[in-house]
PyMOL Python script that loads the backbone (N, CA, C, O; Angstrom):
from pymol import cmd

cmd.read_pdbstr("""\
ATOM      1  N   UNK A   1     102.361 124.776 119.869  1.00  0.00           N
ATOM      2  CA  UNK A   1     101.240 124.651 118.956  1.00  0.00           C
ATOM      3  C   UNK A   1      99.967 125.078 119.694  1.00  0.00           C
ATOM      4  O   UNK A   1      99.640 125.000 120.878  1.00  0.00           O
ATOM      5  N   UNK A   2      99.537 125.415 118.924  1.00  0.00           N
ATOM      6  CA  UNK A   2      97.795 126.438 119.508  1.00  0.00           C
ATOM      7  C   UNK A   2      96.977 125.542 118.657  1.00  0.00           C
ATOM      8  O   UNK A   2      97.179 125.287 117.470  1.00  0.00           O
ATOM      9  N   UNK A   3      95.726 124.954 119.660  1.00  0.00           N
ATOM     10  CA  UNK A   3      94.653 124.478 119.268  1.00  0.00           C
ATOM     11  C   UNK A   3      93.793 125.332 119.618  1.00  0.00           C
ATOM     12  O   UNK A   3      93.978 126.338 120.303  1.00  0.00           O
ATOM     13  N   UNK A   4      92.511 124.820 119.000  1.00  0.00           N
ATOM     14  CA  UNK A   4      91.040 125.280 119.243  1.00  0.00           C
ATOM     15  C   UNK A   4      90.298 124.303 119.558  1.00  0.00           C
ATOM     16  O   UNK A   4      90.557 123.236 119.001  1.00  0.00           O
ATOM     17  N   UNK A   5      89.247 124.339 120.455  1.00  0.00           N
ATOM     18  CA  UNK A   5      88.335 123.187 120.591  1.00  0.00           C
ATOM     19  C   UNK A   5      86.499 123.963 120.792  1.00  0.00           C
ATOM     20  O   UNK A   5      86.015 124.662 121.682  1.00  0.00           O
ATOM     21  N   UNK A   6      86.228 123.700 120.184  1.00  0.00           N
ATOM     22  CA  UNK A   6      84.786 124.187 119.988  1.00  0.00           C
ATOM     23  C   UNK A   6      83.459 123.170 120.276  1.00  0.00           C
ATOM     24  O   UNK A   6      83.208 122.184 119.583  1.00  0.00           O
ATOM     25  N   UNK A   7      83.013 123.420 120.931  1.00  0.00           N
ATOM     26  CA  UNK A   7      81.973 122.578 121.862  1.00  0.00           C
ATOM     27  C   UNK A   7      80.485 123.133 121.441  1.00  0.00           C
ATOM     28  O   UNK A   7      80.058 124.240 121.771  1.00  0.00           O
ATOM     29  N   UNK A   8      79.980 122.449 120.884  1.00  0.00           N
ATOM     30  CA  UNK A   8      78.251 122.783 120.492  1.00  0.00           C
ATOM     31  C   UNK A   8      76.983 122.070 121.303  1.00  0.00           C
ATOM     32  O   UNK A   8      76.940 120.940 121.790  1.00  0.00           O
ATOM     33  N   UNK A   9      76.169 122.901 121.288  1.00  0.00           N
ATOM     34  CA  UNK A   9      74.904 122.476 122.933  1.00  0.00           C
ATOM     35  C   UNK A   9      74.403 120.904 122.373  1.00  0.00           C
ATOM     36  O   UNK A   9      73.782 120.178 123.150  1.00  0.00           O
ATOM     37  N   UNK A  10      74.721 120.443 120.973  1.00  0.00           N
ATOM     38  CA  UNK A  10      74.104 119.391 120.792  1.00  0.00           C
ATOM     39  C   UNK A  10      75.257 118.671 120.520  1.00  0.00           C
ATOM     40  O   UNK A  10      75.205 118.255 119.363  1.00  0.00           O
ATOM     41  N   UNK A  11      76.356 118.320 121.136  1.00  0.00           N
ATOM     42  CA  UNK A  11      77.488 117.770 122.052  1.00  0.00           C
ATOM     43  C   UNK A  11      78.409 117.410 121.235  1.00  0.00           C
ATOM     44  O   UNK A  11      79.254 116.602 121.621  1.00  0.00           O
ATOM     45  N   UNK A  12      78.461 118.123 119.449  1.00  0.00           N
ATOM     46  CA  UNK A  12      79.458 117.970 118.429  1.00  0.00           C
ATOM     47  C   UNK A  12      80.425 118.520 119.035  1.00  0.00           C
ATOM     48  O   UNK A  12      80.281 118.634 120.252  1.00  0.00           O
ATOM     49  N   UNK A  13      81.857 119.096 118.348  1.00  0.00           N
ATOM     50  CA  UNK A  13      82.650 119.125 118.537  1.00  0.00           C
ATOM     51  C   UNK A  13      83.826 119.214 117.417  1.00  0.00           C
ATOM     52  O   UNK A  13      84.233 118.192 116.864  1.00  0.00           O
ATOM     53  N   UNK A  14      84.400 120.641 117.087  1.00  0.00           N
ATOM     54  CA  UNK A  14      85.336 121.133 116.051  1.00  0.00           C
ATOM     55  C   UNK A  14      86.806 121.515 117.053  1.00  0.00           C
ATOM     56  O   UNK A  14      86.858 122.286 118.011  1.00  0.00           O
ATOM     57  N   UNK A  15      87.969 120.653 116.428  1.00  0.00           N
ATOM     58  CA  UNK A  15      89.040 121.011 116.696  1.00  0.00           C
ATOM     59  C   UNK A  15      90.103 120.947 115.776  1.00  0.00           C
ATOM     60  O   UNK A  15      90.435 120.115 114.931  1.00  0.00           O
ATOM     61  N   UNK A  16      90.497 121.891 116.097  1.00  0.00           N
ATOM     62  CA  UNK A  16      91.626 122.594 114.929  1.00  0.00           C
ATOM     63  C   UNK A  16      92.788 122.541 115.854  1.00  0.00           C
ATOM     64  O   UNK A  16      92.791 122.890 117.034  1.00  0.00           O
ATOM     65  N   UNK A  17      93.711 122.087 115.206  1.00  0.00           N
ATOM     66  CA  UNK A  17      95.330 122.052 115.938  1.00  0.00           C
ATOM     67  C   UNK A  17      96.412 123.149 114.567  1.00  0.00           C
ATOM     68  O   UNK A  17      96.282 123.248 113.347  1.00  0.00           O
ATOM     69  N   UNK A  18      97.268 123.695 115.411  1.00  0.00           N
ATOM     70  CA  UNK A  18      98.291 124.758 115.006  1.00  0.00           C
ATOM     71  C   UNK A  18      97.660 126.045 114.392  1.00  0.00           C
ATOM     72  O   UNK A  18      97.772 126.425 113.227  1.00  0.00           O
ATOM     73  N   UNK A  19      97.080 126.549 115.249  1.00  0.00           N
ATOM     74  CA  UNK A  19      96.011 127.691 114.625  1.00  0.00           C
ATOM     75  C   UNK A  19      97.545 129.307 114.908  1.00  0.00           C
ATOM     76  O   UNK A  19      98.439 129.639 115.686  1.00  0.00           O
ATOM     77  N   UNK A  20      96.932 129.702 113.748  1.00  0.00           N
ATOM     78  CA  UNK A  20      98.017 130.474 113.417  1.00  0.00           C
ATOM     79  C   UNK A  20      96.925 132.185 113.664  1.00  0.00           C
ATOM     80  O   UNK A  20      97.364 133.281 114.010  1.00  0.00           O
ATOM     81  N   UNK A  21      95.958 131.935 113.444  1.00  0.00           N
ATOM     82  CA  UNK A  21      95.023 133.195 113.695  1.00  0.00           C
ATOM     83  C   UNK A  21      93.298 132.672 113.483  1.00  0.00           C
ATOM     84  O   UNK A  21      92.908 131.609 113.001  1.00  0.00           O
ATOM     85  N   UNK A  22      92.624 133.611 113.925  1.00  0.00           N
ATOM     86  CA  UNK A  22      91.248 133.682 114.178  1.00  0.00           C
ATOM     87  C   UNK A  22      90.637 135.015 113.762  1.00  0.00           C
ATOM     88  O   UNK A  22      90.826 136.060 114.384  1.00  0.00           O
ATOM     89  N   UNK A  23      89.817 134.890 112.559  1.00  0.00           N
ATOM     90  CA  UNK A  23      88.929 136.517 111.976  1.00  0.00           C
ATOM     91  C   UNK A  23      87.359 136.173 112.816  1.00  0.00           C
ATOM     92  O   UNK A  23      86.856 135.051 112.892  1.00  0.00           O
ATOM     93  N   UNK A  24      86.976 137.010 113.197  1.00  0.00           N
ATOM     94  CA  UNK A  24      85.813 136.972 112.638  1.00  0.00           C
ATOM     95  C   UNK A  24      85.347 138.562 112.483  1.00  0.00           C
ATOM     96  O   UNK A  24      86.041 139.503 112.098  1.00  0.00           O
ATOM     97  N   UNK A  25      83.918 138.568 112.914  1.00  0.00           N
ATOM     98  CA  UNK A  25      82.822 139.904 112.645  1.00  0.00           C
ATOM     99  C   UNK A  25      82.218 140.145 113.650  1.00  0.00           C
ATOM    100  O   UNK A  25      81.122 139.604 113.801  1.00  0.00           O
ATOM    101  N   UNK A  26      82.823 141.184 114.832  1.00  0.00           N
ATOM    102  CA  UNK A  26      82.210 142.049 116.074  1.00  0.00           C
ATOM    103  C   UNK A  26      80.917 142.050 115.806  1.00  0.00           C
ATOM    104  O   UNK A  26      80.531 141.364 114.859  1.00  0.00           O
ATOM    105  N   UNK A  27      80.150 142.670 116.431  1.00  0.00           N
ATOM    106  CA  UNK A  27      78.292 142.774 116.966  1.00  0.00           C
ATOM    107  C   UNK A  27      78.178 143.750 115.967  1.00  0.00           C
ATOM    108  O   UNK A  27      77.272 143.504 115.171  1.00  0.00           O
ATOM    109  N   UNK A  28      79.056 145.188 115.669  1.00  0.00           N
ATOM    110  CA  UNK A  28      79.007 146.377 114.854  1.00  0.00           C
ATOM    111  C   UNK A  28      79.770 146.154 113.674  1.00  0.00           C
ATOM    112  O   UNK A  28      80.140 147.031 112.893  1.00  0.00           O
ATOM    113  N   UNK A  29      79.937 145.212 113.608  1.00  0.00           N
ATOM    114  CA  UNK A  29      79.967 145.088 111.874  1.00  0.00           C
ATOM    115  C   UNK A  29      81.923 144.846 111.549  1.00  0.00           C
ATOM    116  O   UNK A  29      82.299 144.462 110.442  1.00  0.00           O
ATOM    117  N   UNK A  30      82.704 145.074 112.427  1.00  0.00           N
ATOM    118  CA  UNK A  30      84.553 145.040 112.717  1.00  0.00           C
ATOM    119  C   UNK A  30      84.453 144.210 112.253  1.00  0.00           C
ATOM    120  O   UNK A  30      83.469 143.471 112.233  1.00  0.00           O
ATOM    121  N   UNK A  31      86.040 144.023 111.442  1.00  0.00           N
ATOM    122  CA  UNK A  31      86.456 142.254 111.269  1.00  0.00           C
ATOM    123  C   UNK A  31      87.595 142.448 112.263  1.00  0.00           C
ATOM    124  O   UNK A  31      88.469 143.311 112.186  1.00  0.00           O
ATOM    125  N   UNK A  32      87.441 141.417 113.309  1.00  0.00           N
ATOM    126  CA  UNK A  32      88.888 141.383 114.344  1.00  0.00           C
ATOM    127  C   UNK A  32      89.601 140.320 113.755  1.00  0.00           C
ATOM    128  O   UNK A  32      89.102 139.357 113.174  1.00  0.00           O
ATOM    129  N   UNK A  33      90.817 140.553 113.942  1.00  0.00           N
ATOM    130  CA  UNK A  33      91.763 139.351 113.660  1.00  0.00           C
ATOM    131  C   UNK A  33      92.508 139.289 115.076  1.00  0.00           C
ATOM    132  O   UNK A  33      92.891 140.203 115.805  1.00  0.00           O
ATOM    133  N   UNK A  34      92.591 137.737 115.232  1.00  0.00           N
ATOM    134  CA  UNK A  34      93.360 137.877 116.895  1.00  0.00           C
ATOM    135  C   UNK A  34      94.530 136.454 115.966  1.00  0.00           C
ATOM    136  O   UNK A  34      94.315 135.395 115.376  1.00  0.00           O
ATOM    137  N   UNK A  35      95.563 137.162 116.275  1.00  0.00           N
ATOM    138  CA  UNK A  35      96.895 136.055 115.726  1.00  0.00           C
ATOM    139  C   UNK A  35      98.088 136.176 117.489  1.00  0.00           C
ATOM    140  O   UNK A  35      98.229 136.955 118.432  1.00  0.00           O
ATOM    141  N   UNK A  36      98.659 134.861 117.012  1.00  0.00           N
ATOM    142  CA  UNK A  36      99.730 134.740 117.947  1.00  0.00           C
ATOM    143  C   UNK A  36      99.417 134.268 119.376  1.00  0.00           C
ATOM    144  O   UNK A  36      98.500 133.462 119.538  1.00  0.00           O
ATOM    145  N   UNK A  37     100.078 134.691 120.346  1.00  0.00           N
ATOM    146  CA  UNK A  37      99.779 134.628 121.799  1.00  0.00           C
ATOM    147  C   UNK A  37      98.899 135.397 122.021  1.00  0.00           C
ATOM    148  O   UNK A  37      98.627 135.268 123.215  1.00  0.00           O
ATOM    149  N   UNK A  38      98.090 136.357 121.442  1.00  0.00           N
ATOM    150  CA  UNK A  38      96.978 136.944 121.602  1.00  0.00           C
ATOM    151  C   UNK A  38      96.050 135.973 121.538  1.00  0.00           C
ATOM    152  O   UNK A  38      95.113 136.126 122.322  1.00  0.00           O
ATOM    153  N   UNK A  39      96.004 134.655 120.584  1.00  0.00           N
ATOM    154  CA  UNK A  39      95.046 133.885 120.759  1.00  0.00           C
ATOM    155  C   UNK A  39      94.235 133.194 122.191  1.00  0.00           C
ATOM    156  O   UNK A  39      93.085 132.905 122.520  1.00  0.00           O
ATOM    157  N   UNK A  40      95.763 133.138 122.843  1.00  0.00           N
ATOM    158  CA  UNK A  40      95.435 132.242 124.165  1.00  0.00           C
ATOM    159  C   UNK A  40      94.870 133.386 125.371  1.00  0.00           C
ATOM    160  O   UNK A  40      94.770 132.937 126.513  1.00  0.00           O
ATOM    161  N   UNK A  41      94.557 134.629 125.173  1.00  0.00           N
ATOM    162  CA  UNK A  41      93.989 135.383 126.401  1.00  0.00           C
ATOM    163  C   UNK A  41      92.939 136.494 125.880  1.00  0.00           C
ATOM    164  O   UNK A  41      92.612 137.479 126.541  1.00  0.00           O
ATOM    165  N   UNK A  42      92.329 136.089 124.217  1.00  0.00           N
ATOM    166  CA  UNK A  42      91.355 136.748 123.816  1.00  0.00           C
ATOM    167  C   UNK A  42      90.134 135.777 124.166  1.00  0.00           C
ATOM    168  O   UNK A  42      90.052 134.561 123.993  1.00  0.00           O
ATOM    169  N   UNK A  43      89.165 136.713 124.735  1.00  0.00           N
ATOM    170  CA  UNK A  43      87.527 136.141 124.941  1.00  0.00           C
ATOM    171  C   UNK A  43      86.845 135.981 123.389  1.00  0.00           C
ATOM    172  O   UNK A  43      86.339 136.922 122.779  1.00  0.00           O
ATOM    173  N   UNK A  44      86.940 134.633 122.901  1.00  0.00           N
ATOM    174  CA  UNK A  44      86.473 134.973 121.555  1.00  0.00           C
ATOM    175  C   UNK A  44      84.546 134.560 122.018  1.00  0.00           C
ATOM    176  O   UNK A  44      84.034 133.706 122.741  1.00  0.00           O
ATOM    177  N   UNK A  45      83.860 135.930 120.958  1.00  0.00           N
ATOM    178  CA  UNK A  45      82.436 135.414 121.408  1.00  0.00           C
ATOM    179  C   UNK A  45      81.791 134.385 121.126  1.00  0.00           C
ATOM    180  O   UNK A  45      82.207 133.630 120.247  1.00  0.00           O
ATOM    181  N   UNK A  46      80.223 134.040 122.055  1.00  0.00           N
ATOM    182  CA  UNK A  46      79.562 133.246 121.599  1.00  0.00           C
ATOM    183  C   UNK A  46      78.617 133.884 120.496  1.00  0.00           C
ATOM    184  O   UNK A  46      78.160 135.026 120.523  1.00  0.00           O
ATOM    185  N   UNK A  47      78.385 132.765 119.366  1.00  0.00           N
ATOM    186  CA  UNK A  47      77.256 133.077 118.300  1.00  0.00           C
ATOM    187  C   UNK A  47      77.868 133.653 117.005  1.00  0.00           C
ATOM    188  O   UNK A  47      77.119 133.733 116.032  1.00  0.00           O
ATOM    189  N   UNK A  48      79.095 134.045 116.892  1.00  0.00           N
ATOM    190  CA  UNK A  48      79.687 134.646 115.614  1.00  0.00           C
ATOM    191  C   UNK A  48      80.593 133.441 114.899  1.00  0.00           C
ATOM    192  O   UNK A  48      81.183 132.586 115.560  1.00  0.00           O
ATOM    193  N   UNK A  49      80.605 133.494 113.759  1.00  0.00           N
ATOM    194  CA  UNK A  49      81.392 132.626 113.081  1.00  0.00           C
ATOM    195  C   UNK A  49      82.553 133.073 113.070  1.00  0.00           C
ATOM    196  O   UNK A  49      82.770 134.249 112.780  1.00  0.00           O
ATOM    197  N   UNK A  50      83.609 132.134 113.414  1.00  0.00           N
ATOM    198  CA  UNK A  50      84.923 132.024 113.307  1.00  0.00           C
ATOM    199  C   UNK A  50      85.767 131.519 111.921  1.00  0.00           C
ATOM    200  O   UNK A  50      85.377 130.479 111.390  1.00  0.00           O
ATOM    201  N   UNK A  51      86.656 132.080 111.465  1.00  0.00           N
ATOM    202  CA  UNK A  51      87.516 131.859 110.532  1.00  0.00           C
ATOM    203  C   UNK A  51      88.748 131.490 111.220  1.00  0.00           C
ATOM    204  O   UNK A  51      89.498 132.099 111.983  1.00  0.00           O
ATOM    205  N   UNK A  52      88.739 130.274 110.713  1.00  0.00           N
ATOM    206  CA  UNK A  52      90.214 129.588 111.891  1.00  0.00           C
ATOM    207  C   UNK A  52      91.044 129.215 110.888  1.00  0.00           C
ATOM    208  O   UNK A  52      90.703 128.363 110.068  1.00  0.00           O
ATOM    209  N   UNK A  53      92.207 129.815 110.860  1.00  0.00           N
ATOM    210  CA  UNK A  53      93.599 129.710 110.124  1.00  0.00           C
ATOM    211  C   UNK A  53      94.798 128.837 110.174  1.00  0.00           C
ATOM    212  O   UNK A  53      95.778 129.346 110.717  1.00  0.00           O
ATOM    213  N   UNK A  54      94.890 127.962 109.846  1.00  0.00           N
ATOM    214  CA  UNK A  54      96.309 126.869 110.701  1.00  0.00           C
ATOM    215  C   UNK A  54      97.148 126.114 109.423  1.00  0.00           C
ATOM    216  O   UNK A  54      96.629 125.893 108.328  1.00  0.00           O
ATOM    217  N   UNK A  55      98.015 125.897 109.646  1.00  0.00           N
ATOM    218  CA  UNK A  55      98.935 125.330 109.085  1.00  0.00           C
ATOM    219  C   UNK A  55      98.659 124.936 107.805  1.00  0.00           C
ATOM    220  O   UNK A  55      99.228 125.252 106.760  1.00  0.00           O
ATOM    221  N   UNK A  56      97.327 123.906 108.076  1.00  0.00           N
ATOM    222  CA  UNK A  56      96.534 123.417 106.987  1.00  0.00           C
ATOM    223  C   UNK A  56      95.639 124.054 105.963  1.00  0.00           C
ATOM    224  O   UNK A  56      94.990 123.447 105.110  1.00  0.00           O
ATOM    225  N   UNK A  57      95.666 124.854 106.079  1.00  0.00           N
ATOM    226  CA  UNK A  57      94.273 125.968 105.449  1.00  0.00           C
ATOM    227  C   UNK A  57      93.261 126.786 106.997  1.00  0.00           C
ATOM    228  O   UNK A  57      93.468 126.923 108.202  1.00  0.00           O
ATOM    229  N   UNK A  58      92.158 127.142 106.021  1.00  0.00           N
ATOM    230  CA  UNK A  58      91.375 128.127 106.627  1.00  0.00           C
ATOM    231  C   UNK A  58      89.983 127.059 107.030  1.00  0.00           C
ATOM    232  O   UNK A  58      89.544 126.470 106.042  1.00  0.00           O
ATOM    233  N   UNK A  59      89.532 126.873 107.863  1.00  0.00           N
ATOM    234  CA  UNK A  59      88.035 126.636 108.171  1.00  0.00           C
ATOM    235  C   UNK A  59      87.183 127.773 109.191  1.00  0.00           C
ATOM    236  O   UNK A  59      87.531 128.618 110.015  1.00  0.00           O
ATOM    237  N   UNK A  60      86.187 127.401 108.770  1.00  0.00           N
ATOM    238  CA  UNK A  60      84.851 127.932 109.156  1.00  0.00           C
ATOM    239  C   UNK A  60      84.210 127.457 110.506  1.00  0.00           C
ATOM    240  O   UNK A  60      83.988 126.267 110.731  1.00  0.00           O
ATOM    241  N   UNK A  61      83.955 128.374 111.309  1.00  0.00           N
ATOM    242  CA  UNK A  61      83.434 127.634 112.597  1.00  0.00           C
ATOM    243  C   UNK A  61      82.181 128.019 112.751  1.00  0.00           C
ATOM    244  O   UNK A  61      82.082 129.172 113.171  1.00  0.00           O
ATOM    245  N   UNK A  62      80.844 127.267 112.494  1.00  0.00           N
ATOM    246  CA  UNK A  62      79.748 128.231 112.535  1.00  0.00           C
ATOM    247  C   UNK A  62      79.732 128.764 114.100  1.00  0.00           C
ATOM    248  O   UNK A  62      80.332 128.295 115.066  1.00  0.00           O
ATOM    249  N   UNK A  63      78.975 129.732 114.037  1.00  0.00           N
ATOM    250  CA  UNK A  63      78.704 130.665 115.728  1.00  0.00           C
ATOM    251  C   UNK A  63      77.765 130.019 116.330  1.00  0.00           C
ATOM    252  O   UNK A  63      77.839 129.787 117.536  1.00  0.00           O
ATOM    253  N   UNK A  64      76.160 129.411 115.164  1.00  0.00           N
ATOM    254  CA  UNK A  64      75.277 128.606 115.562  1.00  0.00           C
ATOM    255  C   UNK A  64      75.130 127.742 116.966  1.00  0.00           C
ATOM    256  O   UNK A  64      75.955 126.835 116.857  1.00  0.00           O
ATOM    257  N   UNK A  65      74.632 127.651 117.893  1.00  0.00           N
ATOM    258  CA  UNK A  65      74.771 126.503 118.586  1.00  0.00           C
ATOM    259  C   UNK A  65      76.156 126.324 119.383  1.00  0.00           C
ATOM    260  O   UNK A  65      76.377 125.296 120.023  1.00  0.00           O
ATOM    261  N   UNK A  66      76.959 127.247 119.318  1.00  0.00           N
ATOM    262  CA  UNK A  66      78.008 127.518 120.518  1.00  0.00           C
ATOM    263  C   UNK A  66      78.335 127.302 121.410  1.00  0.00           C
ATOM    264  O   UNK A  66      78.838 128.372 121.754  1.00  0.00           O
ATOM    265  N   UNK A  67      78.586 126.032 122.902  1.00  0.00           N
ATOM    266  CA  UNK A  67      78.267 126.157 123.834  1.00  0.00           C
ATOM    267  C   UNK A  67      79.448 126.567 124.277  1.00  0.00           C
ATOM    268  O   UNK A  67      79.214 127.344 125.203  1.00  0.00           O
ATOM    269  N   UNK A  68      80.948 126.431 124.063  1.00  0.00           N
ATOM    270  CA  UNK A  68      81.707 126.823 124.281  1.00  0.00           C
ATOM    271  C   UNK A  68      83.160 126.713 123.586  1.00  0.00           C
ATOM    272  O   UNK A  68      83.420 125.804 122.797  1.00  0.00           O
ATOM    273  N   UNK A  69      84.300 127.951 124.030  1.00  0.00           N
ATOM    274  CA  UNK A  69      85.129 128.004 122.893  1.00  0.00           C
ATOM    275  C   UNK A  69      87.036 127.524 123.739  1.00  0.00           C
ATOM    276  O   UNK A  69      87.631 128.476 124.243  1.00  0.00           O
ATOM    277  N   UNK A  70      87.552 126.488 123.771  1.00  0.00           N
ATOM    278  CA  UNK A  70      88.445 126.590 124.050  1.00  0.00           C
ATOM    279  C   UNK A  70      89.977 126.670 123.546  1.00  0.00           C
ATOM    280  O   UNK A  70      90.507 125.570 123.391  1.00  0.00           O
ATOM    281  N   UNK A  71      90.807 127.862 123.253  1.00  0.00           N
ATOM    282  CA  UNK A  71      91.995 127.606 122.876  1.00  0.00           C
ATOM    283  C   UNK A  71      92.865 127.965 123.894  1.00  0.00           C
ATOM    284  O   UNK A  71      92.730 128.884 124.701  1.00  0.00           O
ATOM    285  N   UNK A  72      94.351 126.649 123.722  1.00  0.00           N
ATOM    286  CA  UNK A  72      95.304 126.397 124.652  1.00  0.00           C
ATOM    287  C   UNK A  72      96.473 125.914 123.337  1.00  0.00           C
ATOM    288  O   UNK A  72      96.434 125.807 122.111  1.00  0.00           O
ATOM    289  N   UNK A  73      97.660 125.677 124.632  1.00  0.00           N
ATOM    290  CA  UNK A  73      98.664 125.285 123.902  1.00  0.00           C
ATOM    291  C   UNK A  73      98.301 123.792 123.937  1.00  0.00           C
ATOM    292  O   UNK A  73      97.516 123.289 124.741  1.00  0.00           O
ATOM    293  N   UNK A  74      99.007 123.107 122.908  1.00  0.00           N
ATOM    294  CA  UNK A  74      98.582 121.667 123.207  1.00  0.00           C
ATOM    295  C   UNK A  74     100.360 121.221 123.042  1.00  0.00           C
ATOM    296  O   UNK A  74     100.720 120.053 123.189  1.00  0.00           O
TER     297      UNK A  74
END
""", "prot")
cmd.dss("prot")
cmd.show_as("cartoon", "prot")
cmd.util.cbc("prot")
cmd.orient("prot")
């Protein structure tokens, strides 16, 4: 199982467990999709909103306030 853990400078905190893929929108306008074991060795950026995909449905990760992005196996 692939989590996400998302860490914001004002010390919230979004985690998503069984993430199945991640969209978002490059600097030039791309939509990347990173699915699979690609998840665990893509640099996803700071400041862009994430579309996080899992088992459960789709959520939204704002980019806002970002301090850092961690996905692992859990």
């Amino acid at each position: 199982m692939i989590r996400i853990s998302v860490s914001y400078e004002k010390g919230d905190c979004y985690t998503c467990d069984d993430v199945t893929k991640i969209v978002y929108t490059d600097v030039i306008g791309t939509e990347m999709t990173v699915e699979g074991e690609e998840l665990l060795n893509h640099h996803f950026p700071i400041g862009r909103t994430l579309w996080v995909h899992s088992s459960n449905g789709t959520g939204s990760v704002s980019g806002s306030g970002i301090r850092a992005i961690d996905v692992y196996e859990a």
